[in-house]
C-alpha positions as CSV (number, residue, x, y, z in Angstrom):
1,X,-35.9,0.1,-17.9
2,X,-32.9,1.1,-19.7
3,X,-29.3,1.2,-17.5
4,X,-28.4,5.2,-17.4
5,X,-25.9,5.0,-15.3
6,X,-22.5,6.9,-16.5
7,X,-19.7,4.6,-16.8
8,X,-16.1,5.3,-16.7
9,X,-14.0,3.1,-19.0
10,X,-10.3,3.2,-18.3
11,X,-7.0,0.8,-20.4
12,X,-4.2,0.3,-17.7
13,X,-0.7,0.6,-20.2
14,X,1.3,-2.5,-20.0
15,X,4.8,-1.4,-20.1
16,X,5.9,-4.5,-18.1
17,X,8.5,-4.8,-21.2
18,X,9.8,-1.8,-20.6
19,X,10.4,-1.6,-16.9
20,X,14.2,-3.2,-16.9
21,X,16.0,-0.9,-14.9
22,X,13.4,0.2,-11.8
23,X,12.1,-3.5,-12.1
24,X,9.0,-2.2,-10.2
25,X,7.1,-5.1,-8.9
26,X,3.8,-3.2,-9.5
27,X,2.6,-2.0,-12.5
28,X,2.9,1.5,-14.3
29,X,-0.6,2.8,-12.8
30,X,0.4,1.8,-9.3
31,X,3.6,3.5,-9.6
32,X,3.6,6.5,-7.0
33,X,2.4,10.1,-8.4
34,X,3.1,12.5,-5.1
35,X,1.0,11.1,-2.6
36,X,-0.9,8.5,-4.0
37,X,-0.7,5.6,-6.8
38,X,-1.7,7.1,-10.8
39,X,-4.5,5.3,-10.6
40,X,-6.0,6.7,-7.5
41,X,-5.8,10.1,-9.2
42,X,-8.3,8.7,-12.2
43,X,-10.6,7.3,-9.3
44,X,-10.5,10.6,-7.5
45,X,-11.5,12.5,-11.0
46,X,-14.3,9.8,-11.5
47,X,-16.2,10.6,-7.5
48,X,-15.5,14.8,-9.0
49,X,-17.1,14.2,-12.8
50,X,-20.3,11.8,-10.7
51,X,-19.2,8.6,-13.1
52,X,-21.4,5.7,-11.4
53,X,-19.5,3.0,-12.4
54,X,-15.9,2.6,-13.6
55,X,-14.4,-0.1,-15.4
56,X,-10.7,-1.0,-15.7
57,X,-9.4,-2.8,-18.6
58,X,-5.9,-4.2,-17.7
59,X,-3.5,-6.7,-19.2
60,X,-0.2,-6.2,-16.5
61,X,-0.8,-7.8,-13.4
62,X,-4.5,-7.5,-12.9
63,X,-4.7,-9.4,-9.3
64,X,-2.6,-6.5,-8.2
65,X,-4.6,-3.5,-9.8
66,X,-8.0,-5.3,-8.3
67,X,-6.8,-5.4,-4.9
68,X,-5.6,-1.6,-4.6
69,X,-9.0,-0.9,-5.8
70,X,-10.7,-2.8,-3.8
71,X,-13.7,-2.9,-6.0
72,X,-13.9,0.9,-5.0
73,X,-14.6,0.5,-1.6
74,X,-12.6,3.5,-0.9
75,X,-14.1,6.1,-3.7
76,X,-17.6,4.7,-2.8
77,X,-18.6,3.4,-6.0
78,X,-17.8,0.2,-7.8
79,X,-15.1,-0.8,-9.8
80,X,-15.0,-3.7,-12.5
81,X,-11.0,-4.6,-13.0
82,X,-11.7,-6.9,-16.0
83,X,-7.9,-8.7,-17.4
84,X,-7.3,-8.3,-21.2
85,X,-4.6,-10.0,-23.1
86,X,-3.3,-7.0,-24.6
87,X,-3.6,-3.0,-24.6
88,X,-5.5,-3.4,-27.8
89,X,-8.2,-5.8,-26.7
90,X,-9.4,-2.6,-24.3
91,X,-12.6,-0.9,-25.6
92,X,-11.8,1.9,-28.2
93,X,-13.5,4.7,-26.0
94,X,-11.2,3.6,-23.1
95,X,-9.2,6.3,-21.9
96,X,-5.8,5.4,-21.2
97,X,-4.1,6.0,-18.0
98,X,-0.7,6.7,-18.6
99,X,-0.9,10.4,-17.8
100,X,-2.9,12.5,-15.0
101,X,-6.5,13.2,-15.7
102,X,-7.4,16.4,-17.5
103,X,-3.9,16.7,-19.2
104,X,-3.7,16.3,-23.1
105,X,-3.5,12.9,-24.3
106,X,-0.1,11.7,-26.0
107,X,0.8,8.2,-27.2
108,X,4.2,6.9,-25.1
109,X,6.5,5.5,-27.4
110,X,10.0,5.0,-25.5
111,X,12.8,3.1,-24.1
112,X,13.2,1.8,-20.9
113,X,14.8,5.2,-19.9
114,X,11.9,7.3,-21.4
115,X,9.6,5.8,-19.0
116,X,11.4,6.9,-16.0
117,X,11.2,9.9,-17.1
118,X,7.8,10.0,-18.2
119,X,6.9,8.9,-14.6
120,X,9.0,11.8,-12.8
121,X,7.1,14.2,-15.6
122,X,4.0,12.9,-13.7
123,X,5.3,14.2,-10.6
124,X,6.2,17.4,-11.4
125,X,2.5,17.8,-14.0
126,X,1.3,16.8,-10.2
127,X,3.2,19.5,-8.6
128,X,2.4,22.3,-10.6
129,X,-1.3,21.6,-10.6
130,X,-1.7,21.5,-6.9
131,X,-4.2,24.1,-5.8
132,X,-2.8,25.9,-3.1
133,X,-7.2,26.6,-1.9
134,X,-8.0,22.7,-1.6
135,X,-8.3,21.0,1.9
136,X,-5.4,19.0,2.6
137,X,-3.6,17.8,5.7
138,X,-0.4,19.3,4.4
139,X,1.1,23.0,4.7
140,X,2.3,25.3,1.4
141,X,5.9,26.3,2.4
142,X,7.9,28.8,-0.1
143,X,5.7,27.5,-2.8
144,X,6.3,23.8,-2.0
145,X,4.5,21.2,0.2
146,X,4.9,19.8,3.4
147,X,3.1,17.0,4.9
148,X,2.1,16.1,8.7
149,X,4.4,15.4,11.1
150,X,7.3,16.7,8.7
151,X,10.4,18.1,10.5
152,X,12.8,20.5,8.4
153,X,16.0,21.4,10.1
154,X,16.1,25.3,10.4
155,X,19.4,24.9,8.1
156,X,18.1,23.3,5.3
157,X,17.0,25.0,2.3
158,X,13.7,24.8,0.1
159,X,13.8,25.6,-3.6
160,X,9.9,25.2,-4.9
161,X,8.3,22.9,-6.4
162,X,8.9,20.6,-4.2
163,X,6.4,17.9,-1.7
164,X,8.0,16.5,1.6
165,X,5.4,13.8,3.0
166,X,4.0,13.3,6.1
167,X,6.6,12.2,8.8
168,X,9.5,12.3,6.5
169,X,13.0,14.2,8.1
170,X,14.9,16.5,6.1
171,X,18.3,17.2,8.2
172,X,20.7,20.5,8.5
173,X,22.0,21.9,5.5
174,X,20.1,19.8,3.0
175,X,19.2,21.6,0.0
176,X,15.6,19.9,-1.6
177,X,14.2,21.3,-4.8
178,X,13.3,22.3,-7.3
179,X,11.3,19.6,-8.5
180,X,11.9,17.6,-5.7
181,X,9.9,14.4,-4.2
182,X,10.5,13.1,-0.6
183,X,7.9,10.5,0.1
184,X,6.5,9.4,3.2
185,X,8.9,8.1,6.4
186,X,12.5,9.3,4.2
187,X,14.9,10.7,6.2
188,X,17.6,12.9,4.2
189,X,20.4,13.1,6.6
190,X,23.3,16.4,6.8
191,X,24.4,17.9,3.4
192,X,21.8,16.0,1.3
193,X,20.9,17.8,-2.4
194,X,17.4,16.0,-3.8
195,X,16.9,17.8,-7.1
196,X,15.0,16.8,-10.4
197,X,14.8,13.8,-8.5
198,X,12.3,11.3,-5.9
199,X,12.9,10.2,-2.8
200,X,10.4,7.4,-2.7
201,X,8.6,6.1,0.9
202,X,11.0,4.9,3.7
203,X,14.2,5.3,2.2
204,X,17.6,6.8,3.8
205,X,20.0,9.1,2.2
206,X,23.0,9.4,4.1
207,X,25.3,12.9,4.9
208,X,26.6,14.5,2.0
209,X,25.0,12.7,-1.1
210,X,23.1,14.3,-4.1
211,X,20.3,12.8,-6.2
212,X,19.6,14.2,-9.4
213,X,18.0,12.4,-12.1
214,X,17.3,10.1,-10.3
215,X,15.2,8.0,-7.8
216,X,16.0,6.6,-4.7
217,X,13.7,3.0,-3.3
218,X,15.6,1.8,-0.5
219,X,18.8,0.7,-1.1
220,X,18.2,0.9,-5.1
221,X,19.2,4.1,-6.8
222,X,18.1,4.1,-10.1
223,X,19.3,6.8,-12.6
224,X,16.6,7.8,-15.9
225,X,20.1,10.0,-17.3
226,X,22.3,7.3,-17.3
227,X,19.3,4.4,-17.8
228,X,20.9,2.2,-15.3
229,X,20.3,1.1,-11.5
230,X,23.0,0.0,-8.5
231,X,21.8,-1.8,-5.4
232,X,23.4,0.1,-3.1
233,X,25.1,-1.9,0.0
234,X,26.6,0.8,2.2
235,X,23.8,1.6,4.8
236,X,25.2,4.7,5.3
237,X,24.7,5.5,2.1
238,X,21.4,4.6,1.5
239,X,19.1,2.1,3.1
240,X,15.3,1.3,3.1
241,X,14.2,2.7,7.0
242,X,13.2,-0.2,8.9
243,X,9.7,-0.9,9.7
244,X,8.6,-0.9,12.9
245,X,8.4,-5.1,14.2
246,X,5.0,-6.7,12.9
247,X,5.0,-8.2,16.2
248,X,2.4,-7.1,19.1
249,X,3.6,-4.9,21.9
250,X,3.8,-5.3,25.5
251,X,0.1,-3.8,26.3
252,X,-1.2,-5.8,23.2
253,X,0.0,-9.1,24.6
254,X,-0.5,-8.0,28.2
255,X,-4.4,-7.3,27.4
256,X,-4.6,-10.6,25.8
257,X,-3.1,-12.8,28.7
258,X,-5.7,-11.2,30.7
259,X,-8.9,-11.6,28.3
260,X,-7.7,-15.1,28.0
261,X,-8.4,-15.7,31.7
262,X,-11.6,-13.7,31.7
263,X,-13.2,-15.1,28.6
264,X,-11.9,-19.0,29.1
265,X,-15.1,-19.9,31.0
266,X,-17.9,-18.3,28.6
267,X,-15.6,-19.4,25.2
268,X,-15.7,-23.3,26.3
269,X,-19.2,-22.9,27.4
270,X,-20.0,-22.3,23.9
271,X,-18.1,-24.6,22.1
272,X,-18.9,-27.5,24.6
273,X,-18.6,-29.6,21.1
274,X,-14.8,-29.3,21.1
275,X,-12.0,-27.1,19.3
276,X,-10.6,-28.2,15.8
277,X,-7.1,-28.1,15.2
278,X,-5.2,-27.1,11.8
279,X,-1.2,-26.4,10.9
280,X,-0.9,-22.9,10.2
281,X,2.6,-21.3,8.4
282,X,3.6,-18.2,10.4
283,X,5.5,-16.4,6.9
284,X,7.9,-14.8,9.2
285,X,9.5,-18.0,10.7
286,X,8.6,-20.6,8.2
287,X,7.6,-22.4,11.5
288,X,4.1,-24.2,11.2
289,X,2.2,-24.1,14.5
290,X,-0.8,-25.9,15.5
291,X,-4.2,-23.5,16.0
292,X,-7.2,-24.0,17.0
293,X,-10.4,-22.9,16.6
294,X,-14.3,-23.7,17.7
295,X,-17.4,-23.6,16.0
296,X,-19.9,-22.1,18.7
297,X,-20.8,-18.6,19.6
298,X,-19.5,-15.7,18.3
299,X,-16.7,-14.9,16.5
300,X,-14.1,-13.4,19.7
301,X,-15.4,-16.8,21.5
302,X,-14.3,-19.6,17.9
303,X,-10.9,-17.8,17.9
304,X,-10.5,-17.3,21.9
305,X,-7.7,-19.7,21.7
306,X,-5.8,-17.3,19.5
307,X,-5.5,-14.9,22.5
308,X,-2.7,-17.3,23.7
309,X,-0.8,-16.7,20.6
310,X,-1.2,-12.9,20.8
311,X,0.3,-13.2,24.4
312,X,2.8,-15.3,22.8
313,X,4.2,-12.7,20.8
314,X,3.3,-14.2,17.2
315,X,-0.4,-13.0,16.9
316,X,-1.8,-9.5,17.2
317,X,-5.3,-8.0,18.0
318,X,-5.8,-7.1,13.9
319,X,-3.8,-8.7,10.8
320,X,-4.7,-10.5,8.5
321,X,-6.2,-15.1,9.0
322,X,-3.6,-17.3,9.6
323,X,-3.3,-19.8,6.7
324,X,-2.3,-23.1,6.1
325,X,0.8,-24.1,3.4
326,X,-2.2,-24.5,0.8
327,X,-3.8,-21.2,1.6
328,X,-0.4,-19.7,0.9
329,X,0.1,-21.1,-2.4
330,X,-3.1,-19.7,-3.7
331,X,-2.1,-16.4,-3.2
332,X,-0.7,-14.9,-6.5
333,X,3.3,-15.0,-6.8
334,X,3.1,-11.3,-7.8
335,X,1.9,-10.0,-4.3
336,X,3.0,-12.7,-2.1
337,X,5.8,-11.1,-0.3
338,X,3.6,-8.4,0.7
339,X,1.6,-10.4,2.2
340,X,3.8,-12.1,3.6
341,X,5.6,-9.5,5.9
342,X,2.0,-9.4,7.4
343,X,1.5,-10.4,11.2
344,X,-1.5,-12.7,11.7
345,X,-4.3,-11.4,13.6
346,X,-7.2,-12.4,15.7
347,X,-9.3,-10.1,13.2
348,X,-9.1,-9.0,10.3
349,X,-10.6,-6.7,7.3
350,X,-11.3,-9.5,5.6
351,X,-13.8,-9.9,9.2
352,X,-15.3,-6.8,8.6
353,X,-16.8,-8.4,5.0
354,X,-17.9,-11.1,6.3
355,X,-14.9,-13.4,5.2
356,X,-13.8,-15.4,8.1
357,X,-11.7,-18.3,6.5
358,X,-9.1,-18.1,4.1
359,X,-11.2,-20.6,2.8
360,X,-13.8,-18.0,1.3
361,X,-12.5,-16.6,-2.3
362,X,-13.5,-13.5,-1.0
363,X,-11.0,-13.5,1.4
364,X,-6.9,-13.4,-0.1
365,X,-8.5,-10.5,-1.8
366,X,-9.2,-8.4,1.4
367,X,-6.0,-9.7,2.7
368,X,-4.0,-8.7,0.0
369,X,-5.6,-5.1,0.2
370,X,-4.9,-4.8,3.9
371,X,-1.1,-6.0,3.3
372,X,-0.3,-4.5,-0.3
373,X,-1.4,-1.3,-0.1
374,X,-2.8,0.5,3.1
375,X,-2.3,-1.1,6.7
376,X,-2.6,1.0,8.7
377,X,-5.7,2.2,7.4
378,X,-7.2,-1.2,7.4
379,X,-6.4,-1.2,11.3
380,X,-8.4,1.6,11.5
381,X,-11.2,0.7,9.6
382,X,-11.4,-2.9,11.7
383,X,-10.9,-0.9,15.4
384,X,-13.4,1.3,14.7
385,X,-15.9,-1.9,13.9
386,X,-14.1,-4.5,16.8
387,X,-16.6,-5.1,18.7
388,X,-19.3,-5.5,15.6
389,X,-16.5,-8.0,13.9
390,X,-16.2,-9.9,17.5
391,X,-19.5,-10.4,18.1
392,X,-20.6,-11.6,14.5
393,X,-21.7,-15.3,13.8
């Protein structure tokens, strides 16, 4: 029989060239568009328009694209991310995502600054199309947004449009808007003016500074009027805010001291056969460790031995494999620091698919999805499924 499904055919822009002042390490559609990467927006049209199948011809940094899309996991419904050479080797009936879906199309053709500000257009398209009727986690505030777990100091003052995500802190007598973005986990501190401007995910603005044309990514201000960016060195001026320690906590290495004990008895009892060792690189420390690892029983009882490094403090309950110095070189250059600042756990998503060696191909990809792009919901996903993950063979 004939294939009828309806498929979805998108060209990723390569403007790679042009990005020399934000020199974003991820490409254009993965830049941030309010609450979620451009491309998300196009995946979120395809599940409202019932497209089966959606394909996404890309030519700047592919490996990246595929694992935020995580073969559409998320929008339930696959997603082919096939590498081109060029923009023009994409299908003809491709439409291009370099604007949101449902706005007229329009041919960018600009300097490095231009992009900028076609981005921050993006933001404020996104603004203005919000509909105040659809289910969201957030509040509508004086025309504007504010996410969960956002504090606004009585004193400060709110000129619409504006977004404020979740658990971001906007201090006394700031003054935010219009067209304002302050992403997730930003803290504006006393005296801060964010207009025409983004304030992107955990980034600091000190007392008494103003952003306008501008962005703020940590410590890099970048400025679309001026086309130029300074690294900023003066925490107090601006600084990324610190991520909480990768490391476990005191309950998570408690609880695995104490399985340890409990589960040393059935765990050798299965592997009667003996435990293999292999040198693992912690990517924190640089320090390689020795780990090992059975080949009997379930899965909880081939890694019990990793319980000890939990309770050691360099392990937790869910991150992603530990890997070898050769498993680290065969993950792309392009998202290796990401994955990087990743704590190794005693499960991982990649678990949850069936991947349990770095080994598998399968596997860097799942990794890279749980450390590029979405954590903490990864941790969610693989608690929910624990005890499926630690009892599969």
């Amino acid at each position: 029989m004939p294939d009828t499904s309806k498929i979805w055919k998108l060209a990723a822009p390569d403007f790679s060239a042009l990005d020399s002042i934000w020199r974003n390490p991820l490409p254009f559609v993965l830049w941030p568009v309010g609450m979620q990467p451009l491309l998300a927006h196009w995946m979120d049209e395809a599940v409202r328009r019932g497209f089966d199948e959606v394909e996404v011809y890309v030519a700047d940094r592919p490996t990246a694209v595929r694992v935020a899309l995580e073969e559409g996991v998320y929008w339930s419904r696959p997603v082919r991310v096939i590498p081109v050479a060029g923009e023009a080797d994409a299908p003809a009936d491709a439409e291009c995502v370099d604007r949101l879906p449902n706005t007229p199309a329009d041919k960018f053709s600009g300097d490095a600054r231009a992009l900028l500000q076609r981005w921050f257009e993006l933001q404020t398209t996104w603004m203005a199309g919000r509909d105040g009727g659809e289910v969201s986690l957030e509040r509508q505030v004086e025309g504007g947004w504010i996410g969960h777990h956002a504090s606004v100091h009585p004193q400060a003052k709110l000129t619409a449009p504006f977004w404020i995500g979740p658990n971001a802190q906007i201090g006394p007598r700031c003054r935010v808007g219009p067209n304002a973005i302050i992403a997730e986990n930003s803290i504006l501190g006393e005296d801060v003016e964010v207009e025409e401007a983004c304030v992107l995910a955990n980034t600091y603005l000190g007392h008494h500074t103003r952003l306008c044309h501008a962005l703020a990514d940590g410590g890099a201000l970048v400025d679309w009027a001026r086309g130029c960016r300074v690294d900023i060195g003066e925490s107090f001026v601006m600084r990324p805010v610190k991520r909480q320690s990768c490391g476990p906590g005191l309950l998570e290495r408690a609880a695995a001291f104490i399985a340890y004990g409990m589960l040393a008895p059935f765990a050798k009892l299965w592997n009667r056969a003996g435990w293999t060792s292999r040198e693992i690189v912690v990517p924190q420390s640089g320090a390689a460790i020795p780990l090992l690892t059975g080949s009997g029983g379930p899965l909880w009882a081939r890694r019990w031995p990793w319980l000890w490094e939990i309770a050691r403090g360099r392990f937790r309950w869910i991150g992603i494999l530990p890997r070898d110095a050769e498993h680290w070189k065969s993950i792309p250059s392009e998202v290796l620091s990401q994955l990087q600042s990743c704590c190794f756990g005693m499960f991982s998503l990649a678990d949850l698919h069936g991947c349990h060696d770095p080994s598998d191909p399968e596997e860097s990809i799942h990794a890279i999805y749980q450390g590029l792009q979405a954590d903490s919901r990864s941790r969610e996903w693989v608690a929910k499924n624990l005890w499926k993950i630690a009892w599969s063979r």
